[in-house]
C-alpha positions as a LaTeX table, in Angstrom:
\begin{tabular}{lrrr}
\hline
Residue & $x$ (\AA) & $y$ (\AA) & $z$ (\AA) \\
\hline
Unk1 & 10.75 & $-14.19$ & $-20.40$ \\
Unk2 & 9.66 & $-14.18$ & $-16.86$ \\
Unk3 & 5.88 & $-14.09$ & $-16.06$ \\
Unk4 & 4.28 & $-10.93$ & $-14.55$ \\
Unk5 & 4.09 & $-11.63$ & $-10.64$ \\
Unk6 & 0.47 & $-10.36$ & $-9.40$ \\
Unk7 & 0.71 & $-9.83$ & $-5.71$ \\
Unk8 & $-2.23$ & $-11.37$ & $-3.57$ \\
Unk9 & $-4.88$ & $-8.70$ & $-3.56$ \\
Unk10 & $-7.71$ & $-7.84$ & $-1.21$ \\
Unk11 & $-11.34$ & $-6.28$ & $-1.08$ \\
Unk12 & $-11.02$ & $-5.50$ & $-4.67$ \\
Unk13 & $-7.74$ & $-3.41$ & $-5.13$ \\
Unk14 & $-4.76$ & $-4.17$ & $-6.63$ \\
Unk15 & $-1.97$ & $-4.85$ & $-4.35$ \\
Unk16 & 0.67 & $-3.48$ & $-6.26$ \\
Unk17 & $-0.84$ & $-0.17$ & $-7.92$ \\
Unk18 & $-3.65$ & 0.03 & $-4.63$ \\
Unk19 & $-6.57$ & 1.09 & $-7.27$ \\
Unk20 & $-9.77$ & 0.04 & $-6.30$ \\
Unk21 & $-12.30$ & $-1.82$ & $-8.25$ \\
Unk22 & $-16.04$ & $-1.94$ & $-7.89$ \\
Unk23 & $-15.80$ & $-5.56$ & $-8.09$ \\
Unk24 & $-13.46$ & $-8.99$ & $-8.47$ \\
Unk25 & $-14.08$ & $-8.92$ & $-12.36$ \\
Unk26 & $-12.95$ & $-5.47$ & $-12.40$ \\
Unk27 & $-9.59$ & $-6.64$ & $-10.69$ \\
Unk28 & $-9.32$ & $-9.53$ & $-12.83$ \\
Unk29 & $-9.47$ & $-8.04$ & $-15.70$ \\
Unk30 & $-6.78$ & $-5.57$ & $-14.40$ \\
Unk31 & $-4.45$ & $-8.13$ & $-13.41$ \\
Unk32 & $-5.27$ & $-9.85$ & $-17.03$ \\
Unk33 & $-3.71$ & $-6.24$ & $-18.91$ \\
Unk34 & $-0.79$ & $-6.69$ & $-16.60$ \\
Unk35 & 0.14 & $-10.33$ & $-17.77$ \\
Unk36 & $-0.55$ & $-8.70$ & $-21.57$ \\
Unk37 & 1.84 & $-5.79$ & $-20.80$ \\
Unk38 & 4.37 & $-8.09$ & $-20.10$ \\
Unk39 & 4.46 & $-9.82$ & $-23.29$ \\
Unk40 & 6.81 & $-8.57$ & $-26.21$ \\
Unk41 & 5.13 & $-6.47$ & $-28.36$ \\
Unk42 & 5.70 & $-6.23$ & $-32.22$ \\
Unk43 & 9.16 & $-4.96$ & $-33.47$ \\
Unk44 & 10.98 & $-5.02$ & $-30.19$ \\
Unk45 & 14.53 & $-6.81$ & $-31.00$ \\
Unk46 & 15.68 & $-9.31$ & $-28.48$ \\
Unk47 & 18.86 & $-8.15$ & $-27.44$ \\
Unk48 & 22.32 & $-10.34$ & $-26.53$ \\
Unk49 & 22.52 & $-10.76$ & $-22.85$ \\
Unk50 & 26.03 & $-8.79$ & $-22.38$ \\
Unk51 & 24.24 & $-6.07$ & $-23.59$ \\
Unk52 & 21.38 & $-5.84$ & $-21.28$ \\
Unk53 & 23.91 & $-6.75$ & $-18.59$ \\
Unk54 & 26.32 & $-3.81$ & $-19.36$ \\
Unk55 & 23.25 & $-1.37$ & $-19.58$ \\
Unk56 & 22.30 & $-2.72$ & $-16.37$ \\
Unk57 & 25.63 & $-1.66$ & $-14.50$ \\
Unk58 & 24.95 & 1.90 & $-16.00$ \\
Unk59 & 21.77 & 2.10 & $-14.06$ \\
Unk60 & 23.35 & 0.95 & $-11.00$ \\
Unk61 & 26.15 & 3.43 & $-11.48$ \\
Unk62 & 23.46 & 6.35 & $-12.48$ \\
Unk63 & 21.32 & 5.17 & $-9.57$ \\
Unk64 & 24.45 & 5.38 & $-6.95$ \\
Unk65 & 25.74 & 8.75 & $-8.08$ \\
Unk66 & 21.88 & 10.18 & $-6.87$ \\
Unk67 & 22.80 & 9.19 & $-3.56$ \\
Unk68 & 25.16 & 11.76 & $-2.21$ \\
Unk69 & 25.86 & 12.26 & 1.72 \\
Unk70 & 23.93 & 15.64 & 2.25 \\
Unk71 & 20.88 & 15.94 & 4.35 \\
Unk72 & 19.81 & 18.44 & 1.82 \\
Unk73 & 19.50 & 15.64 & $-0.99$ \\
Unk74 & 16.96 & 13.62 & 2.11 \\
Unk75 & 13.14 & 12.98 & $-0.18$ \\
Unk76 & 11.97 & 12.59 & $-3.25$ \\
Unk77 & 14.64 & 11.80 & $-6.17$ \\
Unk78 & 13.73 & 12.22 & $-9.74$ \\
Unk79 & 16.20 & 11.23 & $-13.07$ \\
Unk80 & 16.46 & 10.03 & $-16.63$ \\
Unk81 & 18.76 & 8.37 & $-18.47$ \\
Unk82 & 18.30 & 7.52 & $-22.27$ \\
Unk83 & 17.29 & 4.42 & $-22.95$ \\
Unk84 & 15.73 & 2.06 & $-26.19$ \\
Unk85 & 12.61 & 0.34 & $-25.53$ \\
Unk86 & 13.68 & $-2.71$ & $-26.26$ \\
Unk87 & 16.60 & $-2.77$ & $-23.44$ \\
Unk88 & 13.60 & $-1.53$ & $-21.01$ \\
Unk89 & 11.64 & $-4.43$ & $-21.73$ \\
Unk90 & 14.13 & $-7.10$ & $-21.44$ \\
Unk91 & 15.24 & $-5.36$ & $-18.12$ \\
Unk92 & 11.95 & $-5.49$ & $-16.47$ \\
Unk93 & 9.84 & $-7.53$ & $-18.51$ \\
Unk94 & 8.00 & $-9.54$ & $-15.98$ \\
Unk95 & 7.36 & $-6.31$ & $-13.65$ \\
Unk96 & 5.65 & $-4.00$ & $-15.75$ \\
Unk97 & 2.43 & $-2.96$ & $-14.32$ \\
Unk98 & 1.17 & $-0.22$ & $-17.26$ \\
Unk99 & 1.44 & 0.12 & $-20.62$ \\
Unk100 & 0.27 & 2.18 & $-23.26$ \\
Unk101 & 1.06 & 2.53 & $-26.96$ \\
Unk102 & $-0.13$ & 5.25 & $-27.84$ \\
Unk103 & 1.00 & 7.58 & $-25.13$ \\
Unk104 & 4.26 & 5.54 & $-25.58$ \\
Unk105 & 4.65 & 5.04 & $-21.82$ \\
Unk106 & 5.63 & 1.53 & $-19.50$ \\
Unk107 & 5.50 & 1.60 & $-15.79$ \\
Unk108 & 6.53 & $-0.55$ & $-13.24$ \\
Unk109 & 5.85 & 0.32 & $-9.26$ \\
Unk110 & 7.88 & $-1.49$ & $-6.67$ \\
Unk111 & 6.88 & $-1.27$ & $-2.79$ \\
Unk112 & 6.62 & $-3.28$ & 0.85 \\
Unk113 & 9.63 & $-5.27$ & 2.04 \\
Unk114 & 10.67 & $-7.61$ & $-0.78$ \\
Unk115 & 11.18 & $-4.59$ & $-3.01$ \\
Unk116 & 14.79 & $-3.94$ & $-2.46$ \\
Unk117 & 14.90 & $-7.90$ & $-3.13$ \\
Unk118 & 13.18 & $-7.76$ & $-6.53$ \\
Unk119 & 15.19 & $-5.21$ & $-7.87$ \\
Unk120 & 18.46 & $-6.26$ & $-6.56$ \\
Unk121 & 17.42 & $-9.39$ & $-8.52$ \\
Unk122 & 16.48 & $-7.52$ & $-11.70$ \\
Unk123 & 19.58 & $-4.85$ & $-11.68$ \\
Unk124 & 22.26 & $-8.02$ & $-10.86$ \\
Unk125 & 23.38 & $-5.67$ & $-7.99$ \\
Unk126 & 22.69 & $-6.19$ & $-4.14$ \\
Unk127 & 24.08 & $-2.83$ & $-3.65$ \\
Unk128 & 22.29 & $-0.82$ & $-6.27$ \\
Unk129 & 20.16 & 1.47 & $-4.09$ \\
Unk130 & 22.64 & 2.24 & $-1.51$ \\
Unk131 & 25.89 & 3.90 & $-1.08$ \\
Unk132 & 28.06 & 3.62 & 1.84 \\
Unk133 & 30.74 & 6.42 & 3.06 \\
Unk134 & 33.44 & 6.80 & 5.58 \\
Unk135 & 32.44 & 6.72 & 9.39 \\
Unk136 & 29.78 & 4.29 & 8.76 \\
Unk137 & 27.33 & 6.72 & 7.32 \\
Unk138 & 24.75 & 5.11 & 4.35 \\
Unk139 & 22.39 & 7.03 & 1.66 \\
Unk140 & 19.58 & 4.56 & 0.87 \\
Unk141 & 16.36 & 4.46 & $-1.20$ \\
Unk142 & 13.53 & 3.94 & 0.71 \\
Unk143 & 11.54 & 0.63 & $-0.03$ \\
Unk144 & 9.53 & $-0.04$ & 2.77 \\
Unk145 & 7.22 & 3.28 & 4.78 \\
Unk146 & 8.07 & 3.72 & 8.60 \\
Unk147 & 5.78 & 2.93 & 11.30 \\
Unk148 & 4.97 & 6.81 & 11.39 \\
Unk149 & 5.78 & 8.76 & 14.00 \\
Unk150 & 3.60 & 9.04 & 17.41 \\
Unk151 & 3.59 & 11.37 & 20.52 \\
Unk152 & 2.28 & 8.11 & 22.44 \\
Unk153 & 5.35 & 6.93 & 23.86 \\
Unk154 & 4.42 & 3.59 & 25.03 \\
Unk155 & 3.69 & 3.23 & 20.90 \\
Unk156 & 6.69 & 4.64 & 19.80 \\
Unk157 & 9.97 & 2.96 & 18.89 \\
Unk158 & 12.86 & 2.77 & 21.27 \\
Unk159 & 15.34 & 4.69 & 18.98 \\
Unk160 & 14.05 & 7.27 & 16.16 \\
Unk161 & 16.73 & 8.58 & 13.84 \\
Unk162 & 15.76 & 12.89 & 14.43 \\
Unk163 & 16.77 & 13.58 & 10.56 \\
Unk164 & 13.84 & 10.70 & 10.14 \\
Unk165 & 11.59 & 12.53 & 12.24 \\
Unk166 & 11.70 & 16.07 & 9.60 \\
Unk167 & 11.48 & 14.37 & 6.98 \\
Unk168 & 8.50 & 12.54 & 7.77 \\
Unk169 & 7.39 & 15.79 & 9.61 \\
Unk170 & 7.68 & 17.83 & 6.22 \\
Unk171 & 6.04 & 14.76 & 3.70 \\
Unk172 & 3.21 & 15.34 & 6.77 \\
Unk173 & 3.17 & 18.95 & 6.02 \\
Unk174 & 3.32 & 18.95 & 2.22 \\
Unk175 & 0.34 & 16.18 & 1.88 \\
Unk176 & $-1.65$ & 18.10 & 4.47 \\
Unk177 & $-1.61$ & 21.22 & 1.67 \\
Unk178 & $-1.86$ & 19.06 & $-1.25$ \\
Unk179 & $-4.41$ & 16.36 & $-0.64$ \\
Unk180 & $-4.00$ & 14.48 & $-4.39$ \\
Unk181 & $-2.08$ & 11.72 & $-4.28$ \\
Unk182 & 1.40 & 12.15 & $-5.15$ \\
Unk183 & 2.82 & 10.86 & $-8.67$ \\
Unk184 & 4.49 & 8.00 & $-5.87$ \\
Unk185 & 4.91 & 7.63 & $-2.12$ \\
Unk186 & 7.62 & 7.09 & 0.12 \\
Unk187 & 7.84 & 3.90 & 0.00 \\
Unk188 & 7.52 & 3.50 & $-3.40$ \\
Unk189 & 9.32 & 2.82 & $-6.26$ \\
Unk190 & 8.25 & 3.95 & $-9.69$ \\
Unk191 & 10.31 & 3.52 & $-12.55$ \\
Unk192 & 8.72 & 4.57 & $-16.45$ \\
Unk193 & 9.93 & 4.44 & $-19.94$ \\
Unk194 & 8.52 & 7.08 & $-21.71$ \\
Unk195 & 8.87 & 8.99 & $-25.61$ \\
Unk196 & 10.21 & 12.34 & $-25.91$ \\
Unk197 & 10.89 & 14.67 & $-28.48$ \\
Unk198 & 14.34 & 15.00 & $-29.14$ \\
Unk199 & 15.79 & 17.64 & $-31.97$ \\
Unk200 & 19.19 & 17.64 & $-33.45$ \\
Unk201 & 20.41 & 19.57 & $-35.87$ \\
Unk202 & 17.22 & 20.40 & $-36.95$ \\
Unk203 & 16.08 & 16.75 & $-37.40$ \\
Unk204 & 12.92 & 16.01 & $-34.62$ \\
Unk205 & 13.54 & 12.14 & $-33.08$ \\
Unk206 & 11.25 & 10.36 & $-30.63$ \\
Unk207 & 14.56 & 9.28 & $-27.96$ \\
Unk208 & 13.43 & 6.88 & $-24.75$ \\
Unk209 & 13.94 & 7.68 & $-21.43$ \\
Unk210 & 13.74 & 5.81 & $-18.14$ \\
Unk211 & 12.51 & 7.66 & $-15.25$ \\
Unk212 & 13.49 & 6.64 & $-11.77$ \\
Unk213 & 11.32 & 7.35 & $-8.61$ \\
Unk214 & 11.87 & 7.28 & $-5.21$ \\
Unk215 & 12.48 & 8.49 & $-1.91$ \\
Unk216 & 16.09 & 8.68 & $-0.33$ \\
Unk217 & 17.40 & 9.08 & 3.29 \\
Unk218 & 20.65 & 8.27 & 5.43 \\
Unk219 & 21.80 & 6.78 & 8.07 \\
Unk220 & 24.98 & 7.29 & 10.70 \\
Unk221 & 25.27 & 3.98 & 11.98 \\
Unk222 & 24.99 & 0.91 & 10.32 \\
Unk223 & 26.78 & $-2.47$ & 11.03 \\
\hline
\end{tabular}
């Protein structure tokens, strides 16, 4: 099993989650749950590899068909697809950044410009966050935040993609209204196993779910 990577953190705040602590033991002893998240807790089976493998390419696939070419589909992208919590742990064992038993929940948050990298590494797929359609048009999840937009034009970018420009207008004008943060940013990556209440046939189960989040957006021209 891989060991939890802890990102180099400054001033006190973790560099992957961004939550503050009053002081370096506070940190430490944050990063210290994250290395205990990440070991395998009681009663989880280890699974064959083809079988975390196959499950893998059904994420991919899942991921890909949430990536349609319609500016309407541009922002924040929310899904779930079933999942035991033992294949979520062998998946991202090694990246999990939360964990609670009794709420029944893992978490794992993915940002900045290795993120793509890291995940592509995880999901065995370079191509798992993008899809690519005919006259070279490409919808894409997000990993890394634009330099934000400027009316100073001696500080703004040669080229700015206009369907770039609303979206980061409206995430402007929806944080403006709601100043708590969001659940995730653009930018971000956040991607939970969680317990939910499941009935069939009159029978109540507790069924797992992964939850991907992130942001999506297109572009027309890409090499």
């Amino acid at each position: 099993m891989p060991s939890a990577t802890l990102p180099q953190s400054n001033n006190s705040t973790c560099a992957t989650c961004k939550k503050k602590f009053k002081n370096s033991k506070g940190l430490a002893r944050h990063q210290q749950n994250v290395q205990r998240y990440n070991k395998r807790q009681q009663g989880l089976d280890k699974l064959p590899v083809n079988t975390v493998a196959e499950f893998k390419r059904i994420l991919v696939t899942e991921i890909q068909k949430r990536l349609p070419l319609n500016f309407r589909s541009m922002g924040k992208k929310t899904f779930s697809v079933p999942c035991p919590e033992s294949i979520f742990f062998s998946i991202f064992s090694g990246n999990i950044h939360y964990y609670s038993k009794a709420r029944g929940i893992y978490r794992c948050i993915f940002q900045g410009c290795d993120a793509y990298q890291i995940l592509s590494k995880i999901l065995n797929s370079d191509q798992w966050g993008k899809r690519i359609y005919s006259q070279n048009q490409q919808t894409y999840v997000v990993c890394l935040d634009p330099i934000p937009w400027s009316s100073d034009s001696q500080n703004q970018p040669e080229e700015i993609d206009p369907l770039e420009q609303l979206l980061q207008s409206a995430i402007k004008k929806h944080n403006t209204i709601k100043t708590r943060r969001p659940k995730f940013l653009r930018g971000e990556i956040l991607i939970e196993w969680k317990k939910k209440r499941s009935k069939v046939n009159g029978i109540v189960n507790m069924v797992g779910y992964i939850h991907f989040n992130f942001y999506i957006a297109q572009s027309q021209n890409i090499q």
